[in-house]
Structure formats: structure tokens, C-alpha cells
C-alpha positions in Angstrom: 3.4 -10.6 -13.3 7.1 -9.2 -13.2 7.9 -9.9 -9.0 11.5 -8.4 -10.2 9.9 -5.1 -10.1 11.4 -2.5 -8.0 12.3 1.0 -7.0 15.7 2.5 -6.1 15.6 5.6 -4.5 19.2 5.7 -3.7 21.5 3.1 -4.9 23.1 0.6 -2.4 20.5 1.9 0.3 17.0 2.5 -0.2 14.7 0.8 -2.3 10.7 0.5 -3.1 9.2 -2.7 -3.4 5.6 -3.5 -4.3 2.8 -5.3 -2.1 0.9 -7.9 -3.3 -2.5 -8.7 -2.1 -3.6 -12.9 -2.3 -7.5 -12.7 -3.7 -9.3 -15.6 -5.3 -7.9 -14.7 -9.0 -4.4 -14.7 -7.8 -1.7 -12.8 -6.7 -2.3 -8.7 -7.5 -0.6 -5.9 -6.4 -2.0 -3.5 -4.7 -0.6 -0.1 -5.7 1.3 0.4 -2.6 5.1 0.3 -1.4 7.3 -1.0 1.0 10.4 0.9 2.1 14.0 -1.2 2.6 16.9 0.9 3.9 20.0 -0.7 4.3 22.9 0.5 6.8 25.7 1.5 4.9 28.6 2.6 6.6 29.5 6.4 6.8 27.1 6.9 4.0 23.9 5.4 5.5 24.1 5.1 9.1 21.2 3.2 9.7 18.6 0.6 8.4 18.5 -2.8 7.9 21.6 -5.4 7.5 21.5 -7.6 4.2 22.1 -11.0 6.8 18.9 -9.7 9.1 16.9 -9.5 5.5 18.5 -13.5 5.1 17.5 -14.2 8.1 14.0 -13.1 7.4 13.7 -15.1 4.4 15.1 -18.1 5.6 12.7 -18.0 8.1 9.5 -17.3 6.2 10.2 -20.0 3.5 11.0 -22.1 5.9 7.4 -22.2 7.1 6.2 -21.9 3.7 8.4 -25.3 3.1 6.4 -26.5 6.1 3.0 -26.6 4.8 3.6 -26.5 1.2 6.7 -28.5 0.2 8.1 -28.1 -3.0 11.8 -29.0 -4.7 12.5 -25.3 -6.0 12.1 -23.9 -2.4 14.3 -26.3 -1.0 16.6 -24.9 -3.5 15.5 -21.3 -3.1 16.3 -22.3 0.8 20.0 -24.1 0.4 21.4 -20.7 -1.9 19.8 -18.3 1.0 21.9 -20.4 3.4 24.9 -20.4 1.3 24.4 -16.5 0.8 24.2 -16.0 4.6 27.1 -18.1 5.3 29.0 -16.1 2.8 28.4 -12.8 4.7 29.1 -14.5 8.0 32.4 -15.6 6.6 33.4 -12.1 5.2 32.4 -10.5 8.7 34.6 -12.7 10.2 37.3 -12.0 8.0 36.7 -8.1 8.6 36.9 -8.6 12.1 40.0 -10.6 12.3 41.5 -7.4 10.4 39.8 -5.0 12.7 37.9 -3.2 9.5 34.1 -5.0 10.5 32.6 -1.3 11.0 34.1 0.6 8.7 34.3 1.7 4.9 37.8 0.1 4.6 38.6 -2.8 2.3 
């Protein structure tokens, strides 16, 4: 099963993923789509921010982690946190030049 499989409906914002149902032969999709919209800037002024999206995966293979512990998740977990600390660090820097906000370099 390709899980790399996804729509864009307009680069850099909005995007189609699959769902995936659990049933007792496996993982299976199940025809449908979920919708991401990301905020961006002038051009898109509202949806999601990529560190919320982090934030949400962090969380949910956190607890996944929790009951079913395994090396490449911990992995999967340490780049997420890297990723997010990465954004955090260039909103700071945007910040500190009074750009955070704004389409500007």
C-alpha cells in the first residue's frame, strides 16, 4: 500500500489525503478524503500552521509509543522534534527582524 499517496489541489496550501479504515485483513482505504489547508501568508489567509500539524503528530505517536513501543517511532518522534524546533527557531528569527507575519524574506 503506497501511504505516500496524496492530492494537491493547490500547491503550498491545500492538499487531499486518503482515510484508512483498520479491519481484520489490515489497513484499507476507504475511498474517502481528508482536506489540509495551510495558512499562507497574503496568498492563503487561513488554515492550518505546519508546527500545529507537528504538534499533532508528536502527540499522537507519542501515545502510539506508549502502548506499542518500537525503535523506528522513537526515531520517527526525535526528527518530528527536530523539525518543530527548526520552525520555532526560524519564527524567532522572523520576529527578531519584525517580518514573522508577512511574505518578506
Amino acid at each position: 500500500m503506497d501511504t505516500s499517496a496524496f492530492t494537491i489541489e493547490k500547491i503550498g496550501s491545500s492538499y487531499q489525503l486518503p482515510k484508512y479504515r483498520l479491519t481484520s485483513r489490515g489497513l484499507e482505504p476507504t475511498g474517502e478524503q481528508a482536506r489540509i489547508e495551510f495558512v499562507r501568508g497574503a496568498a492563503k489567509t487561513e488554515g492550518i500552521l505546519i508546527e500545529t500539524l507537528l504538534h499533532v503528530l508528536i502527540s499522537d505517536l507519542q501515545h502510539k509509543q506508549s502502548e506499542v513501543p518500537a525503535e523506528e517511532g522513537q526515531r520517527t518522534l526525535d526528527h518530528l522534534r527536530c523539525a518543530l524546533d527548526a520552525l520555532q527557531a526560524r519564527t524567532y528569527r522572523r520576529s527578531m527582524r519584525g517580518v514573522l507575519g508577512t511574505q518578506r524574506a
